[in-house]
C-alpha positions in Angstrom: 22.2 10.2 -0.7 23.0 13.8 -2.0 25.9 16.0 0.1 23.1 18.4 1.2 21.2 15.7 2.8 24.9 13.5 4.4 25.4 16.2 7.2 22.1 15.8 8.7 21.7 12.0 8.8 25.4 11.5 9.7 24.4 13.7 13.0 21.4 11.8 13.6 22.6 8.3 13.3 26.0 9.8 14.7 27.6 7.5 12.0 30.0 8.4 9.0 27.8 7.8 6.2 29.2 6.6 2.4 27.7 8.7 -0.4 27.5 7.1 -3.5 26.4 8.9 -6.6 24.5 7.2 -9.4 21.9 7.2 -12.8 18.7 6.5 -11.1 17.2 5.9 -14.4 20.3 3.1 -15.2 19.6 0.0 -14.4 23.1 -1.2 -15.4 24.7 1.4 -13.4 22.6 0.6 -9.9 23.4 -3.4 -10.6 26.7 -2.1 -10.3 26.5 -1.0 -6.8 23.8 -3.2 -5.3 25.4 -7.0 -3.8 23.6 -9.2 -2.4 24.2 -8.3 1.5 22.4 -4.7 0.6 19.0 -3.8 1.9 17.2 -1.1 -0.9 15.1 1.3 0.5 13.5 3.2 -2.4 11.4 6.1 -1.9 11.9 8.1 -5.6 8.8 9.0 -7.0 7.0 9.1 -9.3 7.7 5.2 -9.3 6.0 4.4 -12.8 8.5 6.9 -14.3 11.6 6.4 -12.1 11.4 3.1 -9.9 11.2 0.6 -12.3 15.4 0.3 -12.9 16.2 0.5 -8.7 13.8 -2.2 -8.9 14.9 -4.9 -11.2 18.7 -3.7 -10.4 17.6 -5.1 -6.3 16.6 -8.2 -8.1 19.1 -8.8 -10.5 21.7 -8.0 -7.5 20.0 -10.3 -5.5 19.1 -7.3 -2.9 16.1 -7.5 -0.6 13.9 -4.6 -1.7 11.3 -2.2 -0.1 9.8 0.7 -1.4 7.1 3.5 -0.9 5.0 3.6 -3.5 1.6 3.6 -4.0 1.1 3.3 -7.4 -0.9 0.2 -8.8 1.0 -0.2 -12.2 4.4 -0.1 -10.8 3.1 -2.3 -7.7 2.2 -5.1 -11.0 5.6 -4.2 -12.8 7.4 -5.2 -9.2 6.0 -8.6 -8.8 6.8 -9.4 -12.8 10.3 -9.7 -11.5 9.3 -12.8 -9.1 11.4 -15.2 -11.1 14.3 -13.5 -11.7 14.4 -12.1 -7.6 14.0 -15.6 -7.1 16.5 -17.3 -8.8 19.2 -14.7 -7.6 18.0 -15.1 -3.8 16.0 -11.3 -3.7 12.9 -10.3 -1.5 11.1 -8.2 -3.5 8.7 -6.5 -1.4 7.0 -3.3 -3.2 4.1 -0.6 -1.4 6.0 -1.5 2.3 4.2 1.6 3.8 1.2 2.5 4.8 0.4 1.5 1.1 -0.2 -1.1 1.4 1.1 -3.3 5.0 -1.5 -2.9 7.3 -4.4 -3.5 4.7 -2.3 -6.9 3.7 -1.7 -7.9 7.8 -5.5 -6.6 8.7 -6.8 -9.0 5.6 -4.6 -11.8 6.6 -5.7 -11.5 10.2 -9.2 -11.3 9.1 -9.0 -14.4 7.2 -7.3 -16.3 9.1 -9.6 -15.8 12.1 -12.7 -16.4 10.1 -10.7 -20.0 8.7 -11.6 -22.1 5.9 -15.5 -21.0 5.2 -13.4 -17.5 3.7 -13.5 -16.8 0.5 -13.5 -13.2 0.0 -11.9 -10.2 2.1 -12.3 -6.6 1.3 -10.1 -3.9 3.3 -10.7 -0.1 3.7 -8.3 2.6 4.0 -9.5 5.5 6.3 -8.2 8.8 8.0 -8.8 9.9 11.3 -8.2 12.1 14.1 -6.8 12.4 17.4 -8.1 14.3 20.0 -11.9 13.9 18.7 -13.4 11.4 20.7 -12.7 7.6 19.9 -10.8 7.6 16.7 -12.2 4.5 15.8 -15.4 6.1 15.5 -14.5 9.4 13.7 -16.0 9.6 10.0 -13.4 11.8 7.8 -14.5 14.3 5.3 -13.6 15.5 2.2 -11.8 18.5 4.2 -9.7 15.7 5.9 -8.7 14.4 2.6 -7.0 17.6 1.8 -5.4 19.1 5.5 -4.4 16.0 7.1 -2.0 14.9 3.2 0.2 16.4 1.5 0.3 17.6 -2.2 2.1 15.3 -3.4 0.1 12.4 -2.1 -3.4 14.9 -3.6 -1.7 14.7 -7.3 -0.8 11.0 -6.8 -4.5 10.2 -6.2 -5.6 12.4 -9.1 -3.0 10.4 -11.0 -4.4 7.0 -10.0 -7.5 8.7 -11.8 -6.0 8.3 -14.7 -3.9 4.8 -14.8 -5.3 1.2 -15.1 -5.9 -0.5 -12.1 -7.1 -3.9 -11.0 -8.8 -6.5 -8.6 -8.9 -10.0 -7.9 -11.8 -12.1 -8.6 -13.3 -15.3 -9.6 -15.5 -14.1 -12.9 -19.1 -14.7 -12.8 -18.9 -17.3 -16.0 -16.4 -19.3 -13.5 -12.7 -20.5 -13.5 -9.9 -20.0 -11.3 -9.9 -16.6 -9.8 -7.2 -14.2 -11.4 -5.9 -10.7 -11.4 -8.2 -8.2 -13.8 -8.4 -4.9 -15.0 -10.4 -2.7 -13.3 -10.6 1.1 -13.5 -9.7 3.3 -10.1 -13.0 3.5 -8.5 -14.8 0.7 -10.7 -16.8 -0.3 -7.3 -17.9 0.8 -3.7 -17.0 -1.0 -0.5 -19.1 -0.6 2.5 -17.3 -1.5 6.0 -19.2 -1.2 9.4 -16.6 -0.7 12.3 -17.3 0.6 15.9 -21.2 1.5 15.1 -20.1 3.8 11.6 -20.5 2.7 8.3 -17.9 3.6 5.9 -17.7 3.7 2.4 -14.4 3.3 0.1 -13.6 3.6 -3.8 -12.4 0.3 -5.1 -8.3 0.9 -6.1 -5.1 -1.5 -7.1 -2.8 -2.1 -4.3 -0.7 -5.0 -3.4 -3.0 -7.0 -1.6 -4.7 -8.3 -4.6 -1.5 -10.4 -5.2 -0.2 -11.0 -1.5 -3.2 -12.3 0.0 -3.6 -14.9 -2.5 -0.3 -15.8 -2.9 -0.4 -16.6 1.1 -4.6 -17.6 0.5 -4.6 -19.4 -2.4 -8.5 -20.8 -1.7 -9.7 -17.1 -2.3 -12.1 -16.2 -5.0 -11.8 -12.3 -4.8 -10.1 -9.4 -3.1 -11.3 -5.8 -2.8 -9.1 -2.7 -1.8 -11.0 0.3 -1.1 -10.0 4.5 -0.4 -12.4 6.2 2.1 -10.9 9.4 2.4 -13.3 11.1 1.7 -16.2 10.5 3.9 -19.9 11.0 3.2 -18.3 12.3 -0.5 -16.9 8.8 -1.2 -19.8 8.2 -3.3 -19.8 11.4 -5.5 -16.0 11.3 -5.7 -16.6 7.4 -6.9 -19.3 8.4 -9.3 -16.9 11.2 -11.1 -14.2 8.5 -11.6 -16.6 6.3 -13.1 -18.0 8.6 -15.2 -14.3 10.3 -16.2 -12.6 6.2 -17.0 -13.9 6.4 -20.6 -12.1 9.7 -21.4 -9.2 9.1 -19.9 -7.9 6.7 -21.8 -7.9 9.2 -24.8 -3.3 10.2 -24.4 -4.2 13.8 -24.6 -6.9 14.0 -21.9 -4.7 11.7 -19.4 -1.2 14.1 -20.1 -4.0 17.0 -19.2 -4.9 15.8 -16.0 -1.7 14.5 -15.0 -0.5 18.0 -15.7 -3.0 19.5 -13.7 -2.8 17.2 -10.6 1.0 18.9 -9.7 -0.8 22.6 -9.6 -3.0 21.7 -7.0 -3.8 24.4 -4.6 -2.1 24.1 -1.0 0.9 21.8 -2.9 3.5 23.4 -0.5 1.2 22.9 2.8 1.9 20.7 5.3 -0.7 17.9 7.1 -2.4 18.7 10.3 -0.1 17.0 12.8 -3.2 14.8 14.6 -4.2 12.6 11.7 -4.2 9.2 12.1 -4.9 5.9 9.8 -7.4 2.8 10.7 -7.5 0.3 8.3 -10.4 -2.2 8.6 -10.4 -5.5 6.7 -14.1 -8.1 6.7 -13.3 -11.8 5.6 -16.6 -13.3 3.9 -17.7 -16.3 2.8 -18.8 -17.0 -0.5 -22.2 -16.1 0.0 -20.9 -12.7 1.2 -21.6 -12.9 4.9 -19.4 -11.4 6.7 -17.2 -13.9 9.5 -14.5 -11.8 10.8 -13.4 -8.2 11.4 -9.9 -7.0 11.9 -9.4 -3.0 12.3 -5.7 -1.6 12.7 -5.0 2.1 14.2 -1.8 3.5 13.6 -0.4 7.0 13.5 -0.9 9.3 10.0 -0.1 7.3 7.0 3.7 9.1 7.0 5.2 8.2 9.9 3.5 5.3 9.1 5.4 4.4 5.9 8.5 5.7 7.5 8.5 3.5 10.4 7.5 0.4 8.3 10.4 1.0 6.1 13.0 1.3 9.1 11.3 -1.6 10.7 11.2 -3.8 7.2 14.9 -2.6 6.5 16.2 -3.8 10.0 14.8 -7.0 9.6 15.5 -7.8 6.7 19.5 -6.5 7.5 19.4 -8.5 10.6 21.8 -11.4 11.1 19.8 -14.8 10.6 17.1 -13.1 8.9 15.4 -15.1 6.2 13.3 -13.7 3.5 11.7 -15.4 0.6 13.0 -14.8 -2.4 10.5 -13.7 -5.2 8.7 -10.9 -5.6 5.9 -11.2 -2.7 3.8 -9.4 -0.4 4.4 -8.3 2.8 2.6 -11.5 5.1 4.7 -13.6 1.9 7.7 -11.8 2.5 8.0 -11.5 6.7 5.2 -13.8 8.2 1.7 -12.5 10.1 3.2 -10.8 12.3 2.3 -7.2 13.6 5.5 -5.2 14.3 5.7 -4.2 18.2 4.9 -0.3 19.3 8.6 1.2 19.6 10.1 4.7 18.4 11.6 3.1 15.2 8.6 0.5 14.3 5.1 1.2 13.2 2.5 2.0 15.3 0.2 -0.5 15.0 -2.5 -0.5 17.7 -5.3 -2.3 19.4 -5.7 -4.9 16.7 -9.6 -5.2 17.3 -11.3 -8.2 15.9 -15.0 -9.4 15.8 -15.9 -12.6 14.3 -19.8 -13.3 13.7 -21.2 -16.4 12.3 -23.5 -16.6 9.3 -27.0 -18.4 9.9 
């Protein structure tokens, strides 16, 4: 915490706040502060640049670890330290916001329902709005995908453009199924929720190595980003067609460059978005058996009540985490976090289970 920023929290939480200053990019010299009674709470960004040394110093510390990011490679790099978190008594729990916690609790719910005929799940990640109607049944557009997020979050997906990503999936010459390689937008998802059908890009997040951590009988799992409404498609098409070229150095420095100039980088989101996350457990035939959607308020207050409500927990007296890197349902059970100022919003859980002929 910086001086600037000790006044304000200190009124807030009416509490006398320690500042400690320290090399974020030092691994040795945040091993140095972190014990083992700490909670980290890491929001720096960008995480592929910056969050790798909080990260490993939590688990060398043996800390219990959140963070906010959203970023595929450094969700990978996170669970790398599994072994060394868990010999030292850690919980490493990386993408504790709205990337990527409801999509792991609406897959796990999903799954769960539709029991041991499962085999595949595959969760969507939508926007909405409030005061239109059902939310559950507004269809975002691409406009939605630029008023209701901030600039930051715009240059992060442009960025995701241009890193490696990957899914989980049992390959068609058989074998165990296993975490692969897979471009940003590689495939479509189609989800059909309260009479709309919705279409997502396929991207990394960490429920392609929670779920089957918690799942283990699962043969693939598919993350999809349906921002953008009827555009999905065109916006999917242009990331398939752009993968080849940007794994040329020059071309990916180029667009990384160009995602922080963004117009509208200094606007702020519409204040009555809203998230719904919808995950469909299948069987192996790809019918689907279960539907779980989740509503919950925009996906920042979102992340910032998931980290308050994942920090208290974990701080609690009696709590116990496992240690390892994990995922969220790994990390604090199936359990959807009660409606309360400081916890997330998660609302009317809706579930529909049909059975295959």
């Amino acid at each position: 915490m910086t001086d600037i920023w000790r006044p304000l929290v200190t009124e807030r939480l009416r509490a006398d706040l320690d500042v400690i200053e320290a090399d974020v990019t030092s691994t040795a010299a945040l091993t140095r502060i972190f014990d083992r009674t700490d909670v980290v709470v890491s929001t720096v960004g960008p995480f592929a640049q910056l969050g790798l040394p909080t990260v490993t110093a939590a688990a060398q510390a043996g800390a219990h670890y959140l963070d906010s990011t959203g970023e595929p490679p450094f969700i990978r790099q996170a669970f790398t330290l599994d072994a060394v978190a868990a010999t030292r008594g850690a919980s490493i729990v990386p993408a504790f916001g709205y990337d990527y916690v409801p999509g792991n609790l609406a897959g796990a719910l999903a799954l769960t329902e539709a029991g041991e005929r499962a085999r595949r799940v595959e969760i969507g990640y939508f926007l909405t709005r409030s005061g239109h109607g059902d939310e559950r049944r507004y269809r975002s557009t691409l406009r939605d995908a630029y008023t209701l997020t901030t600039g930051g979050t715009r240059a992060s997906l442009v960025g995701a453009a241009v890193e490696d990503a990957f899914a989980y999936r049992r390959p068609r010459t058989g074998g165990p199924a296993h975490l692969a390689d897979e471009h940003t937008g590689a495939r479509l998802l189609s989800f059909r929720y309260a009479g709309i059908t919705r279409r997502a890009l396929t991207v990394g997040g960490s429920e392609h190595l929670g779920l089957p951590e918690v799942l283990p009988h699962l043969d693939s799992v598919g993350v999809g980003l349906g921002w953008f409404g009827r555009a999905t498609g065109l916006v999917q098409t242009t990331t398939h067609l752009a993968a080849p070229l940007l794994h040329t150095s020059a071309v990916r420095s180029s667009v990384t460059k160009l995602s922080h100039r963004l117009p509208g980088s200094t606007r702020e989101p519409d204040a009555n978005g809203r998230a719904l996350v919808i995950a469909v457990a299948r069987d192996a035939a790809g019918h689907a058996l279960a539907t779980t959607a989740l509503t919950g308020p925009d996906p920042y207050e979102m992340t910032g009540s998931l980290l308050a409500w994942g920090a208290s927990h974990a701080a609690a007296p009696g709590t116990t985490l496992t240690p390892g890197a994990h995922g969220p349902v790994a990390a604090f059970g199936l359990q959807t976090p009660p409606s309360a100022p400081h916890r997330p919003d998660f609302a009317r859980p809706s579930r529909r289970r049909r059975r295959s002929s």
